[in-house]
Steps between C-alpha positions, in 0.01 A plus 500: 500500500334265278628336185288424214543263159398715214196284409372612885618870422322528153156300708525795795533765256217371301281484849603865537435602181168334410316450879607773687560742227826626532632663169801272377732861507416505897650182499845588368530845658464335832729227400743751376485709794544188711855445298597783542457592842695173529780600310545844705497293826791337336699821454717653763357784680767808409366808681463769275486283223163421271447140563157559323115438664274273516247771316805463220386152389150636368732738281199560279463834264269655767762396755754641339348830407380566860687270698451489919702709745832278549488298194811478247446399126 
C-alpha cells in the first residue's frame, strides 16, 4: 500500500477529476468502499453472524432499496 501527504492526495484527485474525467463522487464511493471492506477484514468471522459485504459499503438509496443477493444493511 502506498501512503500519500494530502497535498499529493488533493494533486491525484485533481488528475482524476479534470484529465481523465472521473466524477469527484466516484472518487469517494471507491474510497469508501475501500474503508470499509477494510474494516470488515478486521472483524472476526462468527458463522451465522452478519459481518456485512463488501456490496454494503456502496449503501446508496438504490442499494438499499434493491440490494444484491447476500448483502446485509
Amino acid at each position: 500500500m502506498k501512503l500519500t501527504t494530502a497535498e499529493q492526495m488533493k494533486e491525484l484527485d485533481r488528475q482524476a477529476i479534470e484529465e481523465r474525467g472521473i466524477p469527484s463522487i466516484d472518487l469517494m464511493e471507491r474510497a469508501a468502499a475501500g474503508v470499509a471492506e477494510a474494516a470488515l477484514a478486521l472483524l472476526p468471522k462468527r458463522p451465522g453472524k452478519c459481518r456485512g459485504r463488501p456490496c454494503a459499503a456502496r449503501a446508496t438509496t438504490a442499494a438499499m432499496e434493491s440490494p444484491q443477493p447476500g448483502c446485509c444493511f
